[in-house]
C-alpha positions in Angstrom: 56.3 -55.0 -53.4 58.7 -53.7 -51.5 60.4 -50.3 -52.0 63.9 -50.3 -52.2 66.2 -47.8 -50.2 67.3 -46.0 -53.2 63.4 -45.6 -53.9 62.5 -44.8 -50.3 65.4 -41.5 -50.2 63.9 -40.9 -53.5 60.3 -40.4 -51.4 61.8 -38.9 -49.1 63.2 -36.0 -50.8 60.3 -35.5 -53.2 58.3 -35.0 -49.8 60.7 -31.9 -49.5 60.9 -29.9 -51.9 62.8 -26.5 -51.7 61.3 -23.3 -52.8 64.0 -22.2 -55.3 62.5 -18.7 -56.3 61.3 -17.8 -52.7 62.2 -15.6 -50.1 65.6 -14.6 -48.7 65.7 -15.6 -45.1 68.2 -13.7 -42.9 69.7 -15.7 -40.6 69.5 -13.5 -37.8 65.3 -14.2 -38.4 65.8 -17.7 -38.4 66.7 -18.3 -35.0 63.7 -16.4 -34.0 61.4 -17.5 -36.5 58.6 -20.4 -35.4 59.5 -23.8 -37.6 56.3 -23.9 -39.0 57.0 -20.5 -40.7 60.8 -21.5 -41.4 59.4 -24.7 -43.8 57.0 -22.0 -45.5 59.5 -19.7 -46.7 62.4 -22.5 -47.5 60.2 -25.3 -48.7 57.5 -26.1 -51.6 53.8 -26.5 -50.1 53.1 -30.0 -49.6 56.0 -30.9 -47.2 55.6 -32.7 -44.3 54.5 -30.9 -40.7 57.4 -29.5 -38.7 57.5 -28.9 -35.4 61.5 -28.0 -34.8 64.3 -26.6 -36.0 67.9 -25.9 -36.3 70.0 -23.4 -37.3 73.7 -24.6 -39.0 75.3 -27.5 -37.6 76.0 -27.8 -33.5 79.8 -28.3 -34.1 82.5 -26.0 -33.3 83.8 -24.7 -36.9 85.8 -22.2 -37.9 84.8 -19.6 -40.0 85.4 -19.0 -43.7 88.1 -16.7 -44.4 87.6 -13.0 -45.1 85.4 -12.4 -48.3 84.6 -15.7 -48.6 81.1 -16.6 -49.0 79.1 -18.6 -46.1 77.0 -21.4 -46.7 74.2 -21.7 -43.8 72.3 -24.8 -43.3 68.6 -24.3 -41.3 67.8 -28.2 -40.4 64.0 -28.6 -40.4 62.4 -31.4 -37.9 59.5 -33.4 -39.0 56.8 -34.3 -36.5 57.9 -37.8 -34.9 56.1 -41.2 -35.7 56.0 -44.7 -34.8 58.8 -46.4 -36.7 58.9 -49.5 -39.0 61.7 -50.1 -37.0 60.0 -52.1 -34.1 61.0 -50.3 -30.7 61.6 -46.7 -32.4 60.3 -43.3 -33.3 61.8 -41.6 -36.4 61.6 -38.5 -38.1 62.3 -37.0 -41.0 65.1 -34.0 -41.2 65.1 -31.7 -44.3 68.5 -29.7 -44.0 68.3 -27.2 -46.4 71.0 -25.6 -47.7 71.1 -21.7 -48.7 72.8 -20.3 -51.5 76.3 -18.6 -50.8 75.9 -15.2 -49.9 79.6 -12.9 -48.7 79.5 -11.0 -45.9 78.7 -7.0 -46.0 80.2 -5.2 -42.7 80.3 -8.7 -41.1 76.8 -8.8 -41.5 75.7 -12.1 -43.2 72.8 -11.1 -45.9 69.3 -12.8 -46.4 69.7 -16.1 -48.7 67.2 -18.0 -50.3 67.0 -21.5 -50.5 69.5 -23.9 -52.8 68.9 -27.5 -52.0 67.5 -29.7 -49.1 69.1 -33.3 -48.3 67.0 -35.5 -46.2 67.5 -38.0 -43.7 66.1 -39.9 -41.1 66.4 -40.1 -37.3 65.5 -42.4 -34.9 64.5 -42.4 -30.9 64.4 -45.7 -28.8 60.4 -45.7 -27.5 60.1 -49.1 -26.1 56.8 -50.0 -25.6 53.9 -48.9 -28.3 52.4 -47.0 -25.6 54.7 -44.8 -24.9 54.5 -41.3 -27.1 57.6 -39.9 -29.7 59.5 -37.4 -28.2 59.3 -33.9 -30.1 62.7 -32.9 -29.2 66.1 -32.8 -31.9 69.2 -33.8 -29.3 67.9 -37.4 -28.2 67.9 -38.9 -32.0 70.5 -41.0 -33.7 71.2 -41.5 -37.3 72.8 -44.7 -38.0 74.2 -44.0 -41.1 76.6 -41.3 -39.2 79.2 -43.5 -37.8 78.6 -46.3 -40.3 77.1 -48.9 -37.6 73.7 -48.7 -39.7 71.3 -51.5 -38.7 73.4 -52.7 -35.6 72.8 -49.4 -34.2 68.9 -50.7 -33.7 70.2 -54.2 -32.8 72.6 -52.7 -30.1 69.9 -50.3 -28.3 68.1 -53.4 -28.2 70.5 -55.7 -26.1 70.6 -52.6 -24.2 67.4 -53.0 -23.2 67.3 -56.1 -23.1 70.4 -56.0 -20.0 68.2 -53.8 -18.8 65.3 -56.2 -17.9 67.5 -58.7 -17.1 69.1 -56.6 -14.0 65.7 -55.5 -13.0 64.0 -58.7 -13.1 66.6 -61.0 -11.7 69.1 -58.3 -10.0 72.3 -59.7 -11.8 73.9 -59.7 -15.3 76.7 -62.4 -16.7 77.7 -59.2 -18.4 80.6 -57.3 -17.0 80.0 -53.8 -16.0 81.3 -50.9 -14.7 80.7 -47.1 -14.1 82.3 -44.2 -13.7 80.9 -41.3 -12.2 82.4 -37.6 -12.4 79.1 -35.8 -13.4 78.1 -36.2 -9.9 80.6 -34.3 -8.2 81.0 -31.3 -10.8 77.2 -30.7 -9.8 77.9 -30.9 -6.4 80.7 -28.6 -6.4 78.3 -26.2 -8.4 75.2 -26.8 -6.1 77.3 -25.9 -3.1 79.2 -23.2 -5.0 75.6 -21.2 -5.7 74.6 -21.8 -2.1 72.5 -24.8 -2.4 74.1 -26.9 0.4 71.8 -29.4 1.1 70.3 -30.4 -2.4 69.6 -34.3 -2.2 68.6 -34.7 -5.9 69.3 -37.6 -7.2 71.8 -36.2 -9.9 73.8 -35.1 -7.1 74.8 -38.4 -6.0 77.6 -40.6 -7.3 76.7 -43.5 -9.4 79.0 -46.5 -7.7 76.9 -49.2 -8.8 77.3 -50.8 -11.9 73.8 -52.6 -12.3 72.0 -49.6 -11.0 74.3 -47.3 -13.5 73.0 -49.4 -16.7 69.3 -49.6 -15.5 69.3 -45.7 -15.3 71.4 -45.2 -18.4 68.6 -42.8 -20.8 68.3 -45.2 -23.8 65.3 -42.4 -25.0 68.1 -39.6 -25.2 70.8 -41.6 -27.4 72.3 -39.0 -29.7 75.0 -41.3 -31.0 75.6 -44.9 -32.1 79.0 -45.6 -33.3 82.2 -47.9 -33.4 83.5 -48.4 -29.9 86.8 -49.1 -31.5 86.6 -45.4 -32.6 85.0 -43.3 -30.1 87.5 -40.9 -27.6 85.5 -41.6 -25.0 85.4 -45.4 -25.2 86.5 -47.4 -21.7 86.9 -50.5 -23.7 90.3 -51.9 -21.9 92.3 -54.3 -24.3 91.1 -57.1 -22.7 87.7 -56.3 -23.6 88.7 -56.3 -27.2 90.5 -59.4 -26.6 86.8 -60.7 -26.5 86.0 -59.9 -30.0 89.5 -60.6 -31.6 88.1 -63.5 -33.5 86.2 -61.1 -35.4 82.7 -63.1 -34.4 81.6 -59.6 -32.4 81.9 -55.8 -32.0 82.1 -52.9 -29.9 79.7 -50.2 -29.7 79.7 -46.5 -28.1 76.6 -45.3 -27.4 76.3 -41.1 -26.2 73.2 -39.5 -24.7 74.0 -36.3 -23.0 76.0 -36.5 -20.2 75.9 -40.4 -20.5 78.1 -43.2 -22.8 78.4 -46.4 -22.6 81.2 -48.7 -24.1 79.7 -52.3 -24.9 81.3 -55.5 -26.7 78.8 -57.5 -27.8 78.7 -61.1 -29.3 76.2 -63.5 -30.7 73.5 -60.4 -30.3 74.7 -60.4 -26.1 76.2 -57.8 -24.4 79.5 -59.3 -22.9 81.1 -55.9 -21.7 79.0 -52.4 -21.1 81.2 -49.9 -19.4 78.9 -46.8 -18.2 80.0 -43.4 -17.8 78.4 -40.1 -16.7 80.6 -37.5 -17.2 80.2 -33.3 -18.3 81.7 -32.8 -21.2 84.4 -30.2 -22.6 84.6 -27.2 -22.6 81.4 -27.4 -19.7 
């Protein structure tokens, strides 16, 4: 029988468990610590192995207010594995919350552990050959943006496109690409001396088919709604194409890369590539 989702989180936590009476870890440590010893000193014995980790959130917040307590959040990475999930790798993230602590002489004291919320990530591997990544930045969680199970669907007409421009060199999909990544690394290469550097980053993407064959599936960050995104290039004539409500746009984000797609009966009829550094880099 089947688990159901509710049942499978429920697994999923009782895999991590966090230590309640341990240790107080100074956050200062933490971004030195190894993960390994990280999970020892937040989590029960019996967790999963973990191999990566990440202090607070990567997003640009701004601090509490003066004598208000801070609430730090040390994200632990389990070891990738095949997913269920044909095409996919996942892993399990424990983010474990530490209790409140205030601030003495700006300096943030050692906390112990409060509570751990799981979820689950997911990196495109293609074929069953090919091994899991171990690194954090090039996983997705669907549930983020809402897009849940047509975040798997879409990465695989992505792929699908993919194969279809190598194999037979054209596409009934319409694409375009725009390239200013290129020239900021140019500028730089040329700016530190470097005038006759002929990688391949350094040159300006100007076709379309070769922009979506090289676009880095395996270091998707972000699956969301195209109709959403800041950075979508979806044109309203693009949208026009799913107006009927029988389709939907997509934005996908890995690294330096995005790509706005409309898709329709499980095709992609618009994928818009960009390449691009972002703000304030």
């Amino acid at each position: 029988m089947l688990l159901t989702a509710l049942a499978l989180q429920a697994v999923a936590h009782a895999a991590f468990e966090v230590r309640k009476n341990g240790p107080g870890v100074s956050i200062y440590d933490a971004y030195k610590m190894p993960p390994e010893q990280l999970a020892e000193a937040l989590l029960k014995p019996g967790h999963p192995a973990i191999d990566a980790a990440m202090v607070n959130r990567m997003v640009l917040l701004p601090p509490p207010p003066p004598g208000a307590p801070h609430i730090n959040v040390i994200r632990l990475y389990a070891t990738a594995k095949p997913s269920s999930e044909a095409g996919f790798c996942e892993r399990k993230v424990a983010a474990v919350y530490l209790n409140p602590v205030v601030p003495i002489d700006r300096l943030i004291p050692p906390a112990a552990a409060n509570h751990v919320e799981v979820e689950t990530v997911y990196q495109w591997m293609g074929s069953k050959q090919e091994k899991c990544s171990g690194g954090i930045e090039s996983y997705f969680d669907p549930t983020y943006s809402l897009v849940n199970e047509q975040a798997f669907e879409v990465i695989r007409m992505f792929r699908n496109l993919q194969d279809q421009i190598i194999e037979y060199g054209s596409s009934v999909t319409e694409i375009s690409v725009i390239d200013t990544a290129a020239e900021e690394w140019r500028r730089s290469a040329i700016n530190n001396g470097d005038h006759d550097n002929k990688d391949d980053d350094l040159i300006t993407l100007t076709d379309p088919k070769e922009a979506v064959v090289l676009f880095p599936l395996k270091q998707i960050g972000w699956v969301g709604d195209g109709t959403r995104a800041a950075g979508s290039l979806l044109t309203p004539g693009d949208m026009e194409l799913i107006a009927d409500g029988a389709g939907r746009a997509f934005y996908l984000s890995a690294g330096i890369w995005s790509a706005s797609l409309i898709t329709k009966n499980s095709k992609i009829l618009v994928a818009r590539i960009s390449r691009a550094i972002p703000a304030p880099f």
